[in-house]
LUMVEXFI-104087 format. One line per field, with one value per residue (C-alpha): chain; residue number from 1; y, z, x. Coordinates in steps of 0.2 Angstrom, whole numbers. Each point is the difference from the previous one (the first is absolute). Layout:
N
chain = c(A|...)
resi = c(NUM|...)
c2 = c(Y|...)
c3 = c(Z|...)
c1 = c(X|...)
# end
This chain:
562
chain = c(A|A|A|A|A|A|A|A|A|A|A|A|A|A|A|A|A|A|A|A|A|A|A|A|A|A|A|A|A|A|A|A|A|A|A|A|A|A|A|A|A|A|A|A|A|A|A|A|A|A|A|A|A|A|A|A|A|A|A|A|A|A|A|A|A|A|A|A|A|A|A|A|A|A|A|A|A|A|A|A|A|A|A|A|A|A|A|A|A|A|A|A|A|A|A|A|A|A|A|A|A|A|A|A|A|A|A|A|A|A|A|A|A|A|A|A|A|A|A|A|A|A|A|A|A|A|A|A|A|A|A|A|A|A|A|A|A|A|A|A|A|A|A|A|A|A|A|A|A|A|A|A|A|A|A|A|A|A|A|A|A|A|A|A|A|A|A|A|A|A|A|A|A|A|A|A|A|A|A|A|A|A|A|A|A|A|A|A|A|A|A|A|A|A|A|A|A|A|A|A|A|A|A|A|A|A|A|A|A|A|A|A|A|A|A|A|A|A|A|A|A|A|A|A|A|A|A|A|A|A|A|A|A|A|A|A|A|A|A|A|A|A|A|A|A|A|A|A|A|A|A|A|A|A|A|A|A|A|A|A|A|A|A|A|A|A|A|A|A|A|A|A|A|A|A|A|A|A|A|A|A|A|A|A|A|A|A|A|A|A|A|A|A|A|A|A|A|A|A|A|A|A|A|A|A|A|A|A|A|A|A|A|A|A|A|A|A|A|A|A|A|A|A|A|A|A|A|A|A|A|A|A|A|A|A|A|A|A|A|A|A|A|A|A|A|A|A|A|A|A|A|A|A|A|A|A|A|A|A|A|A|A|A|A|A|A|A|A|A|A|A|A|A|A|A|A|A|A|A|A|A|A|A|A|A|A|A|A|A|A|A|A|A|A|A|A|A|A|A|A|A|A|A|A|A|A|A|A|A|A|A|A|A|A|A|A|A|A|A|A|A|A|A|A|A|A|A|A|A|A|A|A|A|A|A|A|A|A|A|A|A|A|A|A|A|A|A|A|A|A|A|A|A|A|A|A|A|A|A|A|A|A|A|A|A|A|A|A|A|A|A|A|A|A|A|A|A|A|A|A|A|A|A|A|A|A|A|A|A|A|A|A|A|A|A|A|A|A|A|A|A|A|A|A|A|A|A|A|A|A|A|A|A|A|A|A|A|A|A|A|A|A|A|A|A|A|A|A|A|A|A|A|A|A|A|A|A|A|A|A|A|A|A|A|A|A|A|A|A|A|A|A|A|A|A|A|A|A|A|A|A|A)
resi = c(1|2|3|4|5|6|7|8|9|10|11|12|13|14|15|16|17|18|19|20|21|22|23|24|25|26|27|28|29|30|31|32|33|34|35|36|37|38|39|40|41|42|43|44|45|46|47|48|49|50|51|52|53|54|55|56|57|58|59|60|61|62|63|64|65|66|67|68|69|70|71|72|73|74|75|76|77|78|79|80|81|82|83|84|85|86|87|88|89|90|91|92|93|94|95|96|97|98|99|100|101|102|103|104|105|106|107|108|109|110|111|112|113|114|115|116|117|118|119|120|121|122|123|124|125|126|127|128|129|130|131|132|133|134|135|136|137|138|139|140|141|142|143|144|145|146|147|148|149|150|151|152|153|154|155|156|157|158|159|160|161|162|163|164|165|166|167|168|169|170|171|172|173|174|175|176|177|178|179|180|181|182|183|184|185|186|187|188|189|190|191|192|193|194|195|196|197|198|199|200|201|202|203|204|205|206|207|208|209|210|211|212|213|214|215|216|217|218|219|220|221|222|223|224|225|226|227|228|229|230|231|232|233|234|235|236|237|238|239|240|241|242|243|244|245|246|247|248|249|250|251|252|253|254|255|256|257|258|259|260|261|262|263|264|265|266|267|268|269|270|271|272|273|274|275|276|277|278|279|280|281|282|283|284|285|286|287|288|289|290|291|292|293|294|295|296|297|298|299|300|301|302|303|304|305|306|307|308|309|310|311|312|313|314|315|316|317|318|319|320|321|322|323|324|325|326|327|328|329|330|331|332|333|334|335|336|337|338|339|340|341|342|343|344|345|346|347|348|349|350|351|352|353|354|355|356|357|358|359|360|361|362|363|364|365|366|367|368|369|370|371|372|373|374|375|376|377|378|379|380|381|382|383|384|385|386|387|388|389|390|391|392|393|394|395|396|397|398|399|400|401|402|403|404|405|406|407|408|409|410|411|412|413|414|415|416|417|418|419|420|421|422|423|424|425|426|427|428|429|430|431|432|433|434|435|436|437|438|439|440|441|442|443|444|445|446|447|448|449|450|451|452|453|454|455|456|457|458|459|460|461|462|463|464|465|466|467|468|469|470|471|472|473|474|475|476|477|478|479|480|481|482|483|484|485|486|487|488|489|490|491|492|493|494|495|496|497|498|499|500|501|502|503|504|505|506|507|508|509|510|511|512|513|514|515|516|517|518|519|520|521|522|523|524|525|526|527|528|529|530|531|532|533|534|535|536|537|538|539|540|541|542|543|544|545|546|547|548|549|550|551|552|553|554|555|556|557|558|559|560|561|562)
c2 = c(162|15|4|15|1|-7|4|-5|1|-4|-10|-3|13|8|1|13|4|-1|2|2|-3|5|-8|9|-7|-1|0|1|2|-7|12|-2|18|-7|10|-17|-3|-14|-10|3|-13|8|13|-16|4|-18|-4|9|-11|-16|6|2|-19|-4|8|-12|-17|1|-12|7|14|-2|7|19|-1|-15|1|-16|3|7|-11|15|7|18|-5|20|-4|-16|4|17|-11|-14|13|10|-14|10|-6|5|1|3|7|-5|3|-4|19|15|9|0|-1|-13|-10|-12|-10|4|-12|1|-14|4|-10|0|1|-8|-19|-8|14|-3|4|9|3|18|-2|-21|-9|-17|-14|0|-12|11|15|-5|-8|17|10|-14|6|18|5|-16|-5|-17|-10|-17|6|-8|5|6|21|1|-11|16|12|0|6|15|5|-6|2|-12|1|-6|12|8|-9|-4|-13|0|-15|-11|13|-14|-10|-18|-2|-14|3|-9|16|13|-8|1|19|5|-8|7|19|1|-12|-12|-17|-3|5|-16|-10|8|-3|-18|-1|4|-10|-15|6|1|-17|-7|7|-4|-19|-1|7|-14|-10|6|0|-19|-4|6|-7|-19|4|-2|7|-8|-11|-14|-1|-5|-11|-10|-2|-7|-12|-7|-1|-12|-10|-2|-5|-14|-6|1|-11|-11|-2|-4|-11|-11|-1|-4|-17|9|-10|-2|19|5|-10|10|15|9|-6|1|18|3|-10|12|14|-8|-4|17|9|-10|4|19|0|-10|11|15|-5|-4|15|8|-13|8|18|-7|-8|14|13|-13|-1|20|0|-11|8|17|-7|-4|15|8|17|11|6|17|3|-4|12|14|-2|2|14|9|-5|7|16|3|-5|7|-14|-21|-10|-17|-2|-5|-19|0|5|-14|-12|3|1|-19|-7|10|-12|-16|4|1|-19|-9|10|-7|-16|-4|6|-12|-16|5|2|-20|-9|8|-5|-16|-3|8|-13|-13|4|2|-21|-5|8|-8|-17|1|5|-12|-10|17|10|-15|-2|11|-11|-5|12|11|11|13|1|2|14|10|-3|5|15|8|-4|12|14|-3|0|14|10|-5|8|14|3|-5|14|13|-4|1|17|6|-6|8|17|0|-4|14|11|-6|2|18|3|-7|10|17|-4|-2|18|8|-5|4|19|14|13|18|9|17|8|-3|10|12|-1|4|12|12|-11|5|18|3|-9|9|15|-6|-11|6|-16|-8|-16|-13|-16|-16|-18|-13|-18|-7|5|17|5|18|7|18|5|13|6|10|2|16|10|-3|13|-4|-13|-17|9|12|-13|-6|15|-1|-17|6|15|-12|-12|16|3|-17|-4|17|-6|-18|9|-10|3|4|11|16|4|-4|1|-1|2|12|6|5|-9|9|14|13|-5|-13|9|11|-11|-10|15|5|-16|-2|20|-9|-15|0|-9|4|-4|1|-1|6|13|9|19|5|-13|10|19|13|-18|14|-14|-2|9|4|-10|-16|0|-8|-1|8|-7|3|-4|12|-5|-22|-8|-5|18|-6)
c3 = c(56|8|6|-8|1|13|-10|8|-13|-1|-16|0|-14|-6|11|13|8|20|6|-9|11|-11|10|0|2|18|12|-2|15|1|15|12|4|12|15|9|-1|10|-6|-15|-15|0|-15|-12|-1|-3|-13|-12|5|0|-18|-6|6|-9|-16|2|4|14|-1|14|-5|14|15|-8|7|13|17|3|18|5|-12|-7|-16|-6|-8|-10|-9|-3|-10|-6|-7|-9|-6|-7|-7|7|-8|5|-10|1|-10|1|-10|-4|4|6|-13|-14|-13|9|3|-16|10|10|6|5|12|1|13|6|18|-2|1|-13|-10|-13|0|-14|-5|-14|-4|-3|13|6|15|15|-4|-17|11|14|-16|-11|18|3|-18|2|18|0|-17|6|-14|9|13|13|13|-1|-3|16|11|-7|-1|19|5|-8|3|22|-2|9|-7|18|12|4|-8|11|-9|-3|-8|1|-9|-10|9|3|-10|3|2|-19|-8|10|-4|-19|1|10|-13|-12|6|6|-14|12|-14|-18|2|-11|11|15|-10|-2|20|3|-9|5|18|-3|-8|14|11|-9|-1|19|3|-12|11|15|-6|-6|17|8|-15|2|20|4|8|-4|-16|12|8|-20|-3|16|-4|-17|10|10|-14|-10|16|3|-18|1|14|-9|-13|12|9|-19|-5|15|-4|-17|-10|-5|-14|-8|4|-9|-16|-2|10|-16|-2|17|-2|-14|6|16|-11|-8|17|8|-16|4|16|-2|-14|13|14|-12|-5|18|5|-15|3|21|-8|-13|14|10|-10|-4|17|3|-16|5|18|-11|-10|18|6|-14|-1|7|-12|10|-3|-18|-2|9|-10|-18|9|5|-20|-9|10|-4|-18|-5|-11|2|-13|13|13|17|-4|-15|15|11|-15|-4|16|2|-15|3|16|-10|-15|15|6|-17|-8|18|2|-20|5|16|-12|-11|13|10|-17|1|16|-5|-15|8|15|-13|-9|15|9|-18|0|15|-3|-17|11|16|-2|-1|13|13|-1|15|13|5|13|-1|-14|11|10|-18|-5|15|-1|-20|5|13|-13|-13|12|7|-20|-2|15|-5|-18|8|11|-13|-14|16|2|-17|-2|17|-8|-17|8|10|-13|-10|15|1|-18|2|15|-8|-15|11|8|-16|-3|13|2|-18|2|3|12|-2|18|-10|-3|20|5|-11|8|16|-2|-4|15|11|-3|-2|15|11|-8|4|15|9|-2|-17|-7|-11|-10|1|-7|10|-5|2|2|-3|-14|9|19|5|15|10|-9|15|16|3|7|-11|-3|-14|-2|-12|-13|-2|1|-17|-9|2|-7|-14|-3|-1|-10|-14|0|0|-17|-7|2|-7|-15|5|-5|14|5|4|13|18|7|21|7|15|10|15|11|-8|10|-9|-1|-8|-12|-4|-2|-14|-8|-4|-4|-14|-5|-3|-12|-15|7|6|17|3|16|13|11|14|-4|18|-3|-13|3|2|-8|-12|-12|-5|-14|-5|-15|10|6|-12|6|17|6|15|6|-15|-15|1|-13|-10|4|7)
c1 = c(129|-9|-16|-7|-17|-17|-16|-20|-12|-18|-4|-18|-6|17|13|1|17|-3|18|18|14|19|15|16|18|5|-10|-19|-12|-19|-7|-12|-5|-16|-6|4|16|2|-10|9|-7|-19|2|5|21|2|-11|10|14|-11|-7|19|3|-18|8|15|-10|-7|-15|-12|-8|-13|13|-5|-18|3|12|5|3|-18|-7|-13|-2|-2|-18|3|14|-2|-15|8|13|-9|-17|15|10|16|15|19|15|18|11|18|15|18|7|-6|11|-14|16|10|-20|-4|-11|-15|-16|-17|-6|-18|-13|-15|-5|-19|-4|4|11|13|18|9|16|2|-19|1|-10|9|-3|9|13|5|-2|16|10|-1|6|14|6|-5|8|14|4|-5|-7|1|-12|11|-2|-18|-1|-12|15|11|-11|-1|15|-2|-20|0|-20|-9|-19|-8|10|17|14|15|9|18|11|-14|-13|-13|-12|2|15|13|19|6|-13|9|16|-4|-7|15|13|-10|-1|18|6|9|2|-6|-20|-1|7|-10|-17|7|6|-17|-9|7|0|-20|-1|9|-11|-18|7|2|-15|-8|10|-8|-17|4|2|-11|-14|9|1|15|18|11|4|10|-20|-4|14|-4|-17|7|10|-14|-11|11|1|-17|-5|12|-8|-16|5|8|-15|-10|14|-3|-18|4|5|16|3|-15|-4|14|-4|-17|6|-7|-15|-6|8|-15|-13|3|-3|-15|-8|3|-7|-17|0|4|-15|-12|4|-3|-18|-5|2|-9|-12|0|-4|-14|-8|1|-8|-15|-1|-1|-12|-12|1|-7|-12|-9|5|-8|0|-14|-12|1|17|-1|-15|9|13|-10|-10|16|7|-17|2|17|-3|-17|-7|7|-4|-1|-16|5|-7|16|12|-6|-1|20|5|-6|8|15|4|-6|11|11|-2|0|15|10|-8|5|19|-4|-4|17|11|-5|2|17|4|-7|10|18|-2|-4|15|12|-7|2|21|1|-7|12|15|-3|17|9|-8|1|18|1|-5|-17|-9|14|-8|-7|17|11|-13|4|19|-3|-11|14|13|-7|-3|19|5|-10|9|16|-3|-6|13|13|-7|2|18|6|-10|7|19|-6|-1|16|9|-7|7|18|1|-6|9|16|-4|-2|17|9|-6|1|17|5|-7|9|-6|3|5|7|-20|-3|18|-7|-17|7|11|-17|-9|12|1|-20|-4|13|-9|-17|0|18|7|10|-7|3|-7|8|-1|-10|6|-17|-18|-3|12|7|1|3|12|9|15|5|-12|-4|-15|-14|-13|-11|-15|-3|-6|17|9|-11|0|20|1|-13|13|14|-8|-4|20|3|-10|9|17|-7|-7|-18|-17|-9|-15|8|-11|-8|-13|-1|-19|4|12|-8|12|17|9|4|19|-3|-13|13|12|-12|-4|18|5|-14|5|16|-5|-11|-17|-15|-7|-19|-6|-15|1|-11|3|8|13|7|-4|16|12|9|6|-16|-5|-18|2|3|-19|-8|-18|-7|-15|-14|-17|-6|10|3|8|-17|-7|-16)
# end
């Protein structure tokens, strides 16, 4: 797919052309033609580049009126853009052969907060928005990898400032991604079995993160520190129930082992429900006390009567005299004190009737309860007290260690499952000789010195070396455009559906050797490279025609015109 058409339009009555920018085959120049050149960047050349990358996904829209690196933003347009509701589109199609072309697209957005994306006039979210691109410029209907992980190997536009990224051209992206987008673009194994590579390499990764984070939740290293804990654990209950076995007739105990077992249970219940309604009783108390403490407190009439004043200013009429406000205020508290002295009276006949109850178990239970030896009760109750926290522990520590095991075991069986199939994949070497064989050549061309591309075997999935050493004359971002070159001749002798374009954001830092030697490469191939340019960098270049500048642009004509 080609690019073959940039259009700004204002859409807040009808639409209103601003700007139409055609793109040509070959080479196509965005020029800065400002009086201050070297400053470069102040007549807006790579907006249209950053409006190309909006076009194509790009999710901030904000980077047209707001520099990142100054943190200031242009206040004029911003407001031109959004009072305007300006809206972008580009067109982009198949050939630029109108007979050979049987399929063209209109990816239409708009740059004000809040604006929809369309694609041919139909407006769709975000998500549809990359996936009808992954279809459209890849043929990618799995949507793996992502259009916008692809996408930026073609369009090197960074929306915040300058872009010099290379191999490693997404932000914040791990190793097993690039490894999947790379086998992807130069078709290296089954894109099936990549997606699926992937995806387990992810899952392995999530699960030791959740391992991590279990770990750190649980405090604790190592998973030996837990199962020693374990260890001591067990030990020290048994020594518990050594210690209560001694202070028990062992014999008898065991005979009613279950009984004493519920009338435990019994016991504590009464005691848990007693304790409950002291300390409601505690808070009853309390608030009579505060209550009664109010009532001899009482308010001062003063207050009360600037308050009615300020009321039956702010109202007008009240259909209360002051004597009614001081009348309700009174019985307000008292209502107070006989609604909690009532829950006061409910609450003692309960603790009167629970304590009853619970002297009347133990009185039933006596023989039972005394089998543990006499003035040893307090002693046993300790023992049984440090014995429930230890079992509690133990449980505790336990359930850790067979969730920890849970989740390594979920790994191996991922990482086993990852081995099988990585080993059982075939990996395809004859697209990167191909690669480098037009590497090579376009970076001796641009940079004075042959390249190539090679094969990590871990990490990062490719490396880039020396194929001969030589006296280098070019820059970074030659040696890119010659990789993106190789990459367009590559996907050619692949016969894979690519975008058949590029777009670089300037080139200031290029000799003119090497800016020659782009220029006839891309004369050379069918694809189309975009790119900005101050207007001195390419003035008396005879290979450039008049129909490679696209768009000139000064102090006096921006790319919104205002």
């Amino acid at each position: 797919m080609f690019l073959k058409r940039l259009t700004i339009k204002e859409t807040i009555h009808a639409q209103e052309i601003i700007r139409q920018i055609p793109f040509t085959m070959g080479m196509n120049f965005i020029v800065d033609a400002g009086k201050d050149q070297e400053k470069g960047n102040s007549v807006g050349k790579t907006t249209i580049l950053k409006l190309i990358d909006i076009c194509l996904g790009a999710k901030d829209r904000k980077f047209i009126y707001y520099d990142d690196e100054t943190k200031q933003t242009n206040e004029r347009l911003k407001n031109y853009i959004i009072d305007n509701k300006v809206n972008v589109d580009l067109m982009v199609v198949e050939s630029f052969n109108e007979e050979d072309s049987n399929e063209q697209h209109i990816l239409s957005v708009d740059l004000y907060p809040r604006g929809k994306r369309y694609i041919n006039g139909i407006e769709v979210n975000q998500n549809e928005y990359w996936k009808q691109l992954n279809e459209i410029f890849f043929s990618n209907f799995a949507n793996y990898p992502t259009f916008r992980q692809l996408i930026n190997m073609f369009v090197r536009i960074d929306q915040r400032a300058d872009n010099n990224k290379f191999l490693k051209f997404l932000e914040r992206t791990n190793d097993a991604t690039y490894e999947n987008i790379y086998s992807y673009l130069f078709e290296m194994q089954d894109q099936v079995v990549s997606n699926h590579i992937l995806e387990l390499r992810r899952e392995i990764a999530e699960k030791n993160k959740e391992i991590k984070n279990f770990m750190s939740i649980n405090n604790f290293k190592s998973i030996d520190s837990v199962n020693q804990k374990v260890i001591l654990l067990e030990s020290t209950i048994d020594d518990l129930n050594n210690q209560m076995n001694i202070l028990v007739n062992s014999r008898k105990f065991k005979e009613n082992e279950e009984k004493i077992s519920e009338i435990k249970i019994k016991y504590a219940d009464y005691n848990d429900r007693i304790d409950e309604l002291l300390f409601k009783r505690k808070r009853i108390t309390d608030i009579l006390t505060d209550a009664k403490q109010e009532i001899k407190n009482t308010i001062d009439k003063e207050v009360l009567r600037n308050l009615y004043n300020e009321t039956l200013e702010a109202m007008g009429e009240l259909h209360k005299e002051f004597e009614d406000l001081v009348k309700f205020n009174d019985e307000l508290m008292n209502n107070k004190i006989r609604y909690f002295n009532s829950q006061l009276e409910k609450i003692e006949e309960k603790i009167v009737s629970l304590e009853e109850n619970k002297n009347r178990l133990f009185e039933k239970h006596k023989n039972v309860i005394m089998l543990i030896e006499e003035n040893k009760i307090d002693e046993y109750t300790s023992l049984q007290n440090k014995l429930a926290e230890y079992n509690e522990e133990l449980g505790s520590n336990k359930n850790i260690r067979s969730i920890y095991y849970h989740l390594e075991s979920r790994v191996a069986e991922l990482d086993e499952e990852l081995e099988k199939i990585e080993d059982g994949a075939a990996v395809k070497e004859d697209s990167l000789s191909i690669f480098n064989k037009y590497f090579s050549q376009y970076s001796e061309k641009t940079n004075g010195e042959p390249f190539m591309l090679y094969n990590t075997e871990k990490g990062f999935p490719f490396g880039i070396d020396h194929v001969k050493r030589g006296l280098s004359t070019g820059t970074r971002k030659s040696i890119i455009a010659a990789f993106d070159l190789a990459y367009q001749q590559l996907a050619k002798d692949l016969g894979k559906k690519v975008p058949n374009f590029i777009v670089h954001d300037v080139i200031e830092t290029i000799d003119q050797v090497a800016l020659k030697a782009i220029i006839n490469i891309v004369n050379s191939i069918e694809c189309q490279y975009i790119v900005a340019v101050l207007k001195e960098k390419i003035q008396d270049n005879d290979l450039i025609q008049e129909s490679n500048i696209v768009v000139t642009l000064s102090e006096n004509d921006r790319p919104f015109r205002n």
